[in-house]
N, CA, C and O atoms as a GROMACS GRO file, in nm:
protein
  432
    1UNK      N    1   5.581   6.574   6.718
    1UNK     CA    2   5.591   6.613   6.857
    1UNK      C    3   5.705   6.538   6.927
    1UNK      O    4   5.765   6.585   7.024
    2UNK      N    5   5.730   6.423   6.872
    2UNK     CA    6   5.846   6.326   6.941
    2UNK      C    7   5.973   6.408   6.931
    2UNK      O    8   6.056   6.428   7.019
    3UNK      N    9   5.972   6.447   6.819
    3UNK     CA   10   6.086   6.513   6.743
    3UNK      C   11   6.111   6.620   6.850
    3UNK      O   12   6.197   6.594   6.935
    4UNK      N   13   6.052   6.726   6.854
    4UNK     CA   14   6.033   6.833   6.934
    4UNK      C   15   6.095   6.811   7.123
    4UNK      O   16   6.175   6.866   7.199
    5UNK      N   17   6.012   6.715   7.125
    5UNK     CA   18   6.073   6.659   7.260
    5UNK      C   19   6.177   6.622   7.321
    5UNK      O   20   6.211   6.645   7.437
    6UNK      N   21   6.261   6.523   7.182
    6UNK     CA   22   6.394   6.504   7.195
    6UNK      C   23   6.503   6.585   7.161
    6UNK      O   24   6.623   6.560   7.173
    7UNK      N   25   6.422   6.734   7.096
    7UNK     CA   26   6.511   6.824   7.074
    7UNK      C   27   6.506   6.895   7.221
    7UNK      O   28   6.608   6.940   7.275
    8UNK      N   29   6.401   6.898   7.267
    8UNK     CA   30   6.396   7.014   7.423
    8UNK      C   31   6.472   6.885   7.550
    8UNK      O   32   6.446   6.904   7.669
    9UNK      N   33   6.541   6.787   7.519
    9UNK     CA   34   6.521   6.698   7.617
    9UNK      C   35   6.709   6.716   7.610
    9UNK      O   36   6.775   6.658   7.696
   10UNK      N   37   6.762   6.778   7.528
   10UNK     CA   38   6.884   6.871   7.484
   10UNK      C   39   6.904   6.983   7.555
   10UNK      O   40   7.018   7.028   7.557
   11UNK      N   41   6.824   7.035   7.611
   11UNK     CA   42   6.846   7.170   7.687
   11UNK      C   43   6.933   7.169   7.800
   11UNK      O   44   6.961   7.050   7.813
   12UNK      N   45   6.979   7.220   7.870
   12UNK     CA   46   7.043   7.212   8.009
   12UNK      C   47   6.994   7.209   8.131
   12UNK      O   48   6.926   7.302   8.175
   13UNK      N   49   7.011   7.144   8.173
   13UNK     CA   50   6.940   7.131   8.320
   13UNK      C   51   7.016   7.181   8.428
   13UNK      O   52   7.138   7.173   8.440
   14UNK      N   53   6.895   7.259   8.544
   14UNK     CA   54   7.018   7.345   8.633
   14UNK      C   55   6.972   7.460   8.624
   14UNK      O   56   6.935   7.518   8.726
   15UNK      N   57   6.962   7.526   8.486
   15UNK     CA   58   6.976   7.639   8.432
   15UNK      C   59   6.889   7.747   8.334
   15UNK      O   60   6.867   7.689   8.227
   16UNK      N   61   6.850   7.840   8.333
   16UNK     CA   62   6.760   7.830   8.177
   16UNK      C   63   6.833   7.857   8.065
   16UNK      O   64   6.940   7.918   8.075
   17UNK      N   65   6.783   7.814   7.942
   17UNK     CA   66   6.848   7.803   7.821
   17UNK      C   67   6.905   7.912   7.808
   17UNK      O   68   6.859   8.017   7.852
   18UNK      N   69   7.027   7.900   7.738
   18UNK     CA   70   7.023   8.061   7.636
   18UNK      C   71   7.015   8.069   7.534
   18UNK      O   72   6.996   7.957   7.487
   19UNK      N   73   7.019   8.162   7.444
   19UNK     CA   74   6.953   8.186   7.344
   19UNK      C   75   7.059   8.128   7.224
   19UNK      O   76   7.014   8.118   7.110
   20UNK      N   77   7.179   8.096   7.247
   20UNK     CA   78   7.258   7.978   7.211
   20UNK      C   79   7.207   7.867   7.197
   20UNK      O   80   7.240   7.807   7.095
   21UNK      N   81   7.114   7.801   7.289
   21UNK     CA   82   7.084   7.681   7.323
   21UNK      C   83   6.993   7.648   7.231
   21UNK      O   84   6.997   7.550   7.158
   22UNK      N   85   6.871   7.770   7.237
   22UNK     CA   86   6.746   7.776   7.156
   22UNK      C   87   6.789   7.794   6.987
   22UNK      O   88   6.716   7.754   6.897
   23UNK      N   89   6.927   7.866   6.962
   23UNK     CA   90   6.965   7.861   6.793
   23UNK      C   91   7.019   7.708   6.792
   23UNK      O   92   7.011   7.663   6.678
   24UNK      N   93   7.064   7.629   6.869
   24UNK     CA   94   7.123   7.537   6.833
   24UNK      C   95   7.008   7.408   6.803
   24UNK      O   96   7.036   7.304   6.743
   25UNK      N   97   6.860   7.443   6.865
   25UNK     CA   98   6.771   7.343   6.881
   25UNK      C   99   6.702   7.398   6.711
   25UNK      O  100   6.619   7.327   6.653
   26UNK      N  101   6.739   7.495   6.667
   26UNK     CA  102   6.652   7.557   6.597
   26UNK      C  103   6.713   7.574   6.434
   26UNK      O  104   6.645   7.610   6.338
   27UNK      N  105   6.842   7.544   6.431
   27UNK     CA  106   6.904   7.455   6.337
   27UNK      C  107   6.897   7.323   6.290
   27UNK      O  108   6.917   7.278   6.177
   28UNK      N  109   6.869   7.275   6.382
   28UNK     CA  110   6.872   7.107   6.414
   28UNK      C  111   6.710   7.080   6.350
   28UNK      O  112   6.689   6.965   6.310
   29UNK      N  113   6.613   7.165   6.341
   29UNK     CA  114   6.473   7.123   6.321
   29UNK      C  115   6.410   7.183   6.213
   29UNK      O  116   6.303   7.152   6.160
   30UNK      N  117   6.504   7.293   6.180
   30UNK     CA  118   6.454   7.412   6.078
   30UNK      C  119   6.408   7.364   5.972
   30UNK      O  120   6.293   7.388   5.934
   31UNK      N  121   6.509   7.272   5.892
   31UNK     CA  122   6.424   7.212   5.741
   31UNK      C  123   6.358   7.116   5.762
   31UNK      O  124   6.303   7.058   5.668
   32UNK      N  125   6.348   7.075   5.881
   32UNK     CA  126   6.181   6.977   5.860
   32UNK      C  127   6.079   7.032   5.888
   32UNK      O  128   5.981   7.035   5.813
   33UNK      N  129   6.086   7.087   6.009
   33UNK     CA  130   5.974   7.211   6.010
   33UNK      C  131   5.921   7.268   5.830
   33UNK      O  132   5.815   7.262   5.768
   34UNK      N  133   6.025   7.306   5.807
   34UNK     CA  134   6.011   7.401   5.630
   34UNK      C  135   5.917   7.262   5.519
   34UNK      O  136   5.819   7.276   5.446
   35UNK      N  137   5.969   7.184   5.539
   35UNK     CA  138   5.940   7.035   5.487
   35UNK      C  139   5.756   7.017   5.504
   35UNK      O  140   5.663   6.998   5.427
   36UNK      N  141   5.772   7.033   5.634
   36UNK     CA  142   5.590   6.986   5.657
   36UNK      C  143   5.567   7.127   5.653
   36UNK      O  144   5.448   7.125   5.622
   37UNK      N  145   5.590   7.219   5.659
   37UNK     CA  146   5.471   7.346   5.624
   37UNK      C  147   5.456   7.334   5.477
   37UNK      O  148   5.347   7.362   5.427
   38UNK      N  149   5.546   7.299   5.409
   38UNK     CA  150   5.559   7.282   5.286
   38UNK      C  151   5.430   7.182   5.238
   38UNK      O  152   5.336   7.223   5.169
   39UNK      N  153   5.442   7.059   5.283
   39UNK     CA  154   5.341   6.969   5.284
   39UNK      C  155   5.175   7.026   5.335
   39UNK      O  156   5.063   7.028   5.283
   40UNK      N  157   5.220   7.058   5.432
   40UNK     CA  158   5.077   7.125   5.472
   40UNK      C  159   4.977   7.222   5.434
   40UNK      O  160   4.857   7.238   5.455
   41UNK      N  161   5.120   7.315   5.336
   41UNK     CA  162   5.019   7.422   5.247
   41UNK      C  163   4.993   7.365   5.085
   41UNK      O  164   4.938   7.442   5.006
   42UNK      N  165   5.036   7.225   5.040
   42UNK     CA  166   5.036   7.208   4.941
   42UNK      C  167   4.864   7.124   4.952
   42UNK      O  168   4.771   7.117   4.871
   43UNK      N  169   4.882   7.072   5.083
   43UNK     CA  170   4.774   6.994   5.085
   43UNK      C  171   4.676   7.063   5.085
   43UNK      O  172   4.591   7.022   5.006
   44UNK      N  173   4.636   7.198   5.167
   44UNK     CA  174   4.548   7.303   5.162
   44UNK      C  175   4.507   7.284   5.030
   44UNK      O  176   4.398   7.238   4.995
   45UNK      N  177   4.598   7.319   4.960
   45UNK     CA  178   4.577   7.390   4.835
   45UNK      C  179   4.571   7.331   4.720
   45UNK      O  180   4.596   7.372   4.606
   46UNK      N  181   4.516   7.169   4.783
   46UNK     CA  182   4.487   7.119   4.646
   46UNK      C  183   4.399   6.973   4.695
   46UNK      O  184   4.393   6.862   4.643
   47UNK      N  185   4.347   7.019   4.797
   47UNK     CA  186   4.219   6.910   4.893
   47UNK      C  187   4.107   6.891   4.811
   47UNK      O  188   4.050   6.782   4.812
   48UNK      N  189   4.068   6.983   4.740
   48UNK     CA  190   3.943   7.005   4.660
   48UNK      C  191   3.983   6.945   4.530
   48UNK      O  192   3.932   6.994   4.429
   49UNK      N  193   4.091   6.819   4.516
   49UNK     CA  194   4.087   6.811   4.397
   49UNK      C  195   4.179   6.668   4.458
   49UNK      O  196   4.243   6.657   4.562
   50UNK      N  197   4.160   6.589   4.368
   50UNK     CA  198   4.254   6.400   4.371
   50UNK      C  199   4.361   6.450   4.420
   50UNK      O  200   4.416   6.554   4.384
   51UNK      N  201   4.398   6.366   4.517
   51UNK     CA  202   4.570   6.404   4.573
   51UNK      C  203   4.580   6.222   4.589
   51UNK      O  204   4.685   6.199   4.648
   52UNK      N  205   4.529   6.131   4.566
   52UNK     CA  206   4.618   5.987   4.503
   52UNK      C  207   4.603   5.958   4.671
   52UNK      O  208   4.706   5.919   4.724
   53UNK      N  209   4.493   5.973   4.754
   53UNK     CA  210   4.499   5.934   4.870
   53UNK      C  211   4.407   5.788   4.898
   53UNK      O  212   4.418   5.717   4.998
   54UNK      N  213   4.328   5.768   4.800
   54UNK     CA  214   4.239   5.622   4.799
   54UNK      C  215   4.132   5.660   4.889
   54UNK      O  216   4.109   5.565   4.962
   55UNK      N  217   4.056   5.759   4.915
   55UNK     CA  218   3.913   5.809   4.956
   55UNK      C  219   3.821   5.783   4.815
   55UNK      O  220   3.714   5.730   4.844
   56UNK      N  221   3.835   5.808   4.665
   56UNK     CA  222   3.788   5.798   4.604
   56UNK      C  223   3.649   5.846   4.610
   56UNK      O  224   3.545   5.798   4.564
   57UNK      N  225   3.681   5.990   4.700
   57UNK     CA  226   3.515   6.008   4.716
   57UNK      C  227   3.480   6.144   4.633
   57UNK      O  228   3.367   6.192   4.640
   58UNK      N  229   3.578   6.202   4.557
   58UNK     CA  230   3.565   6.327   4.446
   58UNK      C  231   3.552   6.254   4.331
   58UNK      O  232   3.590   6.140   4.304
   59UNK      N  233   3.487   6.344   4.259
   59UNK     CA  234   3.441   6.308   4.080
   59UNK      C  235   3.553   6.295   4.030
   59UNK      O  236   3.586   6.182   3.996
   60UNK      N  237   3.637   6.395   4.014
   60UNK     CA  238   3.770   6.398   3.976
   60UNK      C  239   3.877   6.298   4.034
   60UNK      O  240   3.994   6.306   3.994
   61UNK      N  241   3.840   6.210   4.120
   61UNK     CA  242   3.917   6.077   4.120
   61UNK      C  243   3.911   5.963   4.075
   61UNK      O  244   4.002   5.880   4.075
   62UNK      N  245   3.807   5.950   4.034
   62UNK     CA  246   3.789   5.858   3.929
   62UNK      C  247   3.853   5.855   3.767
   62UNK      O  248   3.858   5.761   3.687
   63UNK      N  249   3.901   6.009   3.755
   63UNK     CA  250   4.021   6.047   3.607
   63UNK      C  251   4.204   6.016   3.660
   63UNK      O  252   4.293   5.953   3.603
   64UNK      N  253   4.201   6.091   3.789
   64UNK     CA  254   4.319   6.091   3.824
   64UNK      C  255   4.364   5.972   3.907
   64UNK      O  256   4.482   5.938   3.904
   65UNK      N  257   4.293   5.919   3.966
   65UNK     CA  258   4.301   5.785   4.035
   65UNK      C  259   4.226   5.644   4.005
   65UNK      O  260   4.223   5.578   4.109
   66UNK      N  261   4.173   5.586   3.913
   66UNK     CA  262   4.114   5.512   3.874
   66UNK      C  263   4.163   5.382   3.951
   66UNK      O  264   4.276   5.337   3.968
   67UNK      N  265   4.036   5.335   3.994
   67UNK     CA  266   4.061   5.156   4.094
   67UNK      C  267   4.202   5.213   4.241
   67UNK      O  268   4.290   5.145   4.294
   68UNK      N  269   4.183   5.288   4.252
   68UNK     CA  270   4.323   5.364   4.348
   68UNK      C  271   4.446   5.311   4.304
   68UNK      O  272   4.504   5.246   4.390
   69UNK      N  273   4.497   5.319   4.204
   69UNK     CA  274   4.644   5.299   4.143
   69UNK      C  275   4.726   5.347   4.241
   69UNK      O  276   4.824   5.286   4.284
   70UNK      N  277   4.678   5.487   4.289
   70UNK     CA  278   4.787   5.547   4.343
   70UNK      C  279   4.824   5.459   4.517
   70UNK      O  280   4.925   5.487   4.582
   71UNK      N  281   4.759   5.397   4.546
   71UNK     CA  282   4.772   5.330   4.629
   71UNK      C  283   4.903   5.229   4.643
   71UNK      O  284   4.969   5.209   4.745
   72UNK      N  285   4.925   5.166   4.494
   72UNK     CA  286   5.056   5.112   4.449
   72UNK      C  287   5.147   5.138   4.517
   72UNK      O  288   5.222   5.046   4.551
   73UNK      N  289   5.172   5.269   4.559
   73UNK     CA  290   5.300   5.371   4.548
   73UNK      C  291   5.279   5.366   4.739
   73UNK      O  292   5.352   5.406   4.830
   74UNK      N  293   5.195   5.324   4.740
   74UNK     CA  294   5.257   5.304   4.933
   74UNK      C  295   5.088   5.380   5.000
   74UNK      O  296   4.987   5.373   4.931
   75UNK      N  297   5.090   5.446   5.139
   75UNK     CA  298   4.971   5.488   5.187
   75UNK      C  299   4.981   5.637   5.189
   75UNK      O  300   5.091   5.677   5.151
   76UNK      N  301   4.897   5.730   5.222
   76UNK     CA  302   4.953   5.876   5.199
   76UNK      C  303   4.900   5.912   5.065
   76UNK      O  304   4.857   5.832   4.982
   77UNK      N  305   4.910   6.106   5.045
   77UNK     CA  306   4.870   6.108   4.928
   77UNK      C  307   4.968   6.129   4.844
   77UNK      O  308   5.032   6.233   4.835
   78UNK      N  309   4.984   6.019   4.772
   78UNK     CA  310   5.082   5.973   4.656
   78UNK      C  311   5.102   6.139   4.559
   78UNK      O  312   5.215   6.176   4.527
   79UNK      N  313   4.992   6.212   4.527
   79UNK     CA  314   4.978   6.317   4.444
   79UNK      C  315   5.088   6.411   4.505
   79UNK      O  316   5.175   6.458   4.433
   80UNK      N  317   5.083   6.436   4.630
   80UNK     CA  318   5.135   6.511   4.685
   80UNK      C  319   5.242   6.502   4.720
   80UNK      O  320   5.312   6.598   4.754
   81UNK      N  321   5.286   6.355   4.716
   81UNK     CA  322   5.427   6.349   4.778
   81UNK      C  323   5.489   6.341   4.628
   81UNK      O  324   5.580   6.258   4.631
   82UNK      N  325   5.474   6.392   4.509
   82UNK     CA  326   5.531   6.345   4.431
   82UNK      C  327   5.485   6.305   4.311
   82UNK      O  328   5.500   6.372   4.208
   83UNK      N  329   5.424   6.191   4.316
   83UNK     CA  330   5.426   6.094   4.258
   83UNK      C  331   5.297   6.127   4.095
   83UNK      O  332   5.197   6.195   4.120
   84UNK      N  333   5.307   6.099   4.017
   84UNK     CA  334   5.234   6.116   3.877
   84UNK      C  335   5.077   6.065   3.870
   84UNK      O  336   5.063   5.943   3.873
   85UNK      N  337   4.980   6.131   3.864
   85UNK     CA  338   4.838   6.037   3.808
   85UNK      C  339   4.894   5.979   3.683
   85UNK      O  340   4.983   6.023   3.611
   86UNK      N  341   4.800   5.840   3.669
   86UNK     CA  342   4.817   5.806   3.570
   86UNK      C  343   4.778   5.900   3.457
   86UNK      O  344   4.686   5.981   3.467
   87UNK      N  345   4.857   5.882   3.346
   87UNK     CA  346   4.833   5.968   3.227
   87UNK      C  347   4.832   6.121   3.259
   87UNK      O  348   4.777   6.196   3.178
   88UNK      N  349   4.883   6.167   3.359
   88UNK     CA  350   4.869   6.332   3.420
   88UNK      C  351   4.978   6.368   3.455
   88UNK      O  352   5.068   6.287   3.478
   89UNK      N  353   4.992   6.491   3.465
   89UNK     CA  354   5.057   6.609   3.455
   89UNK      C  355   5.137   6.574   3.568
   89UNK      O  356   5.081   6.540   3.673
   90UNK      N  357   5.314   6.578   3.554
   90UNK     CA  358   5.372   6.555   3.626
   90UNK      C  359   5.350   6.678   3.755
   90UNK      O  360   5.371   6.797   3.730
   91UNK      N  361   5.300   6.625   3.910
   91UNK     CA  362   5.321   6.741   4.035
   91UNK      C  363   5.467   6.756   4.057
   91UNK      O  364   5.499   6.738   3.940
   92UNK      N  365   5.563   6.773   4.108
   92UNK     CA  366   5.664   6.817   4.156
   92UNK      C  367   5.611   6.803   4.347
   92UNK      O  368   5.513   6.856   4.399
   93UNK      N  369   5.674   6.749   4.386
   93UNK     CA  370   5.709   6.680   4.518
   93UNK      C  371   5.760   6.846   4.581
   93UNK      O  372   5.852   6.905   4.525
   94UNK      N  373   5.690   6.907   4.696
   94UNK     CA  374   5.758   7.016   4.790
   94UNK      C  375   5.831   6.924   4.846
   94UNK      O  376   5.819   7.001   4.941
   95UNK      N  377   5.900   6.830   4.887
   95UNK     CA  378   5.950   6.730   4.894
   95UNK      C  379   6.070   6.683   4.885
   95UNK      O  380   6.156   6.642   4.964
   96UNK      N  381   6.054   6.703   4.735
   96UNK     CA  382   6.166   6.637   4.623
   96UNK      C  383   6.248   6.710   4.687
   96UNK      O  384   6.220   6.814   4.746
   97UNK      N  385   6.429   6.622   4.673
   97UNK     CA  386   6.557   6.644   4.732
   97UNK      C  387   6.549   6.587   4.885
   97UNK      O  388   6.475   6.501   4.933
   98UNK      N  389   6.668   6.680   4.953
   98UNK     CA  390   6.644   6.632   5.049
   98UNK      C  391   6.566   6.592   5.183
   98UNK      O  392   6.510   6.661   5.268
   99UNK      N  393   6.583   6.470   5.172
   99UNK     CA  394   6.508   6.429   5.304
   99UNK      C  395   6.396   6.308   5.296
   99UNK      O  396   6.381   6.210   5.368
  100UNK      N  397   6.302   6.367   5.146
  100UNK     CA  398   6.206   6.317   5.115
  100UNK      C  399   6.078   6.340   5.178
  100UNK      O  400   6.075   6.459   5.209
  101UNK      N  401   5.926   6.257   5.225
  101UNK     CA  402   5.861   6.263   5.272
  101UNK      C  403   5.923   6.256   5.407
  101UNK      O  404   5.937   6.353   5.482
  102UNK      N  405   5.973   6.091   5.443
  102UNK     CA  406   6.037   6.080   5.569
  102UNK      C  407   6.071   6.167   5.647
  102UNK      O  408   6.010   6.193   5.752
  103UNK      N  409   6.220   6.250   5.588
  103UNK     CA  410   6.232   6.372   5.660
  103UNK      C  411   6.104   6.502   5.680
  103UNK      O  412   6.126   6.615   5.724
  104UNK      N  413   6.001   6.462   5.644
  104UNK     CA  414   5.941   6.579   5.671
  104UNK      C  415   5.813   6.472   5.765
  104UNK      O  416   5.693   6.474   5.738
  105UNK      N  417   5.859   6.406   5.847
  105UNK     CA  418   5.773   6.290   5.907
  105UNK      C  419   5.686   6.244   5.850
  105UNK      O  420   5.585   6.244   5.920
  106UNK      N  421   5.667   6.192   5.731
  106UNK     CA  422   5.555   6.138   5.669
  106UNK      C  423   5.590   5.990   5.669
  106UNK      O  424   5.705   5.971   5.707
  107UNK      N  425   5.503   5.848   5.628
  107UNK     CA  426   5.579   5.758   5.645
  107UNK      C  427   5.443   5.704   5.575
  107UNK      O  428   5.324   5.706   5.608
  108UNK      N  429   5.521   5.653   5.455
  108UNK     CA  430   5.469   5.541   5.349
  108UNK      C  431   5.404   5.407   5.402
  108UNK      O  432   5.364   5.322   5.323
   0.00000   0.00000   0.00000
């Protein structure tokens, strides 16, 4: 929301925007926006199962997260941003490239 704010805090005053104003705010935000929907539907879609977040309260975290390893790797769910269960199947980061979590406001 900060983000958002300091993009509308860009607008012109005086005047109402034009639709110039609104493509130029809307460039400037587009791949992070893309970034956390990205994050947000990955998380949907895989809540019902270890995402390396240290709740340790699914059956299945006790295989994929044992003693919260994934905790190592910073706060957040490690699964999701990336990062490998032990002995498991590499995820692929919606993430990975540019920006990282960060750019998609997440913060380790």
């Amino acid at each position: 929301m900060r983000e958002i704010e300091a993009e509308l805090a860009h607008l012109p005053q005086g005047r109402a925007p034009t639709q110039k104003d609104w493509q130029a705010i809307s460039e400037r935000i587009r791949d992070r926006l893309d970034e956390r929907i990205l994050m947000l539907q990955r998380t949907r879609d895989r809540l019902d199962g270890c995402i390396g977040c240290g709740c340790l309260s699914l059956q299945n975290c006790a295989l994929y997260n044992p003693g919260d390893v994934a905790g190592d790797g910073g706060a957040g769910p490690r699964y999701l941003l990336g990062e490998d269960p032990p002995g498991g199947v590499a995820r692929p980061s919606p993430l990975a490239g540019e920006g990282g979590p960060q750019a998609a406001g997440l913060r380790g």
